[in-house]
C-alpha positions in Angstrom: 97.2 106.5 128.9 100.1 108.5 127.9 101.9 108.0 124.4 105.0 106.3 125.5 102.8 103.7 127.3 100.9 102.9 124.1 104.2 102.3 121.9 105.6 100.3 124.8 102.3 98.3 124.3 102.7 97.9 120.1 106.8 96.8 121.1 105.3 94.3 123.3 102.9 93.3 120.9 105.1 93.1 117.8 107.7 91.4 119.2 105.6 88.6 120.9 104.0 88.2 118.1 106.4 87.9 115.3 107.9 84.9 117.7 106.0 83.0 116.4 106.0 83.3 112.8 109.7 81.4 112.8 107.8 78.3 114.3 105.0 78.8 111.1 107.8 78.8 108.7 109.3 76.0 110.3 106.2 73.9 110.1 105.6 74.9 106.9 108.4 74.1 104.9 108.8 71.2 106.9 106.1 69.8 106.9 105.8 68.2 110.0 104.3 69.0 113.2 104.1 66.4 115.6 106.3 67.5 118.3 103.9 70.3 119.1 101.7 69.5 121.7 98.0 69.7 120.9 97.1 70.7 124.6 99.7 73.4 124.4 98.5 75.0 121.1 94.4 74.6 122.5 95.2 76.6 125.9 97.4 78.9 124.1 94.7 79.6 121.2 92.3 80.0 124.1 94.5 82.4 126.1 95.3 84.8 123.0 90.9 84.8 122.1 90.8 86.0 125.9 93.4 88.5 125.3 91.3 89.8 122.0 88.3 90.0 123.9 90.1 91.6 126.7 91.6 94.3 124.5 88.3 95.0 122.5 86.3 95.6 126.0 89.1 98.1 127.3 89.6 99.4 123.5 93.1 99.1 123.8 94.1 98.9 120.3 98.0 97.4 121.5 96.4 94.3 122.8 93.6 94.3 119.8 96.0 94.2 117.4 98.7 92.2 118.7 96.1 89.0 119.7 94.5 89.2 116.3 97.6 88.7 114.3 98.8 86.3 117.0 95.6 84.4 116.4 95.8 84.3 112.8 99.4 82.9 113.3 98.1 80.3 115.8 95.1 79.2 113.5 98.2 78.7 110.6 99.9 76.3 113.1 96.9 74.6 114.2 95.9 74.4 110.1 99.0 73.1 109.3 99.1 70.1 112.3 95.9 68.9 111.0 96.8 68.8 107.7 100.3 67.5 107.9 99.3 64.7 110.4 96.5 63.7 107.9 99.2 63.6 104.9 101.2 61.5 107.2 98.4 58.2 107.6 
């Protein structure tokens, strides 16, 4: 793979996965999380761990890296559901 290709894979990367740290803040300082879909958010937390796994049998460290931050970002999200919709009973 030539070098352009690769940074074409870290722009993709780092820009779909800094979209979703504004929905992190959001539910953060908000607190609430209700309106996002708990089917959504287990498909898509299953779709990124396919991506990782993807990108660690092809060693392709674009895709590695991209999917593990995304994950860590999705696992805040998921966190932060659970624990708002517990504060809120």
């Amino acid at each position: 793979m030539t070098t352009g290709v690769i940074w074409i894979g870290y722009a993709a990367g780092t820009l779909t996965t800094i979209a979703f740290l504004p929905q992190v803040l959001h539910v953060w300082q908000t607190k609430r999380a209700e309106d996002l879909h708990s089917g959504t958010l287990a498909m898509f937390t299953v779709g990124i761990v396919l991506w990782l796994a993807y990108g660690i049998a092809t060693h392709q460290r674009p895709v590695i890296l991209a999917n593990a931050v995304t994950l860590a970002l999705q696992a805040a999200i998921i966190f932060l559901k659970l624990r708002y919709a517990r504060a809120g009973r």
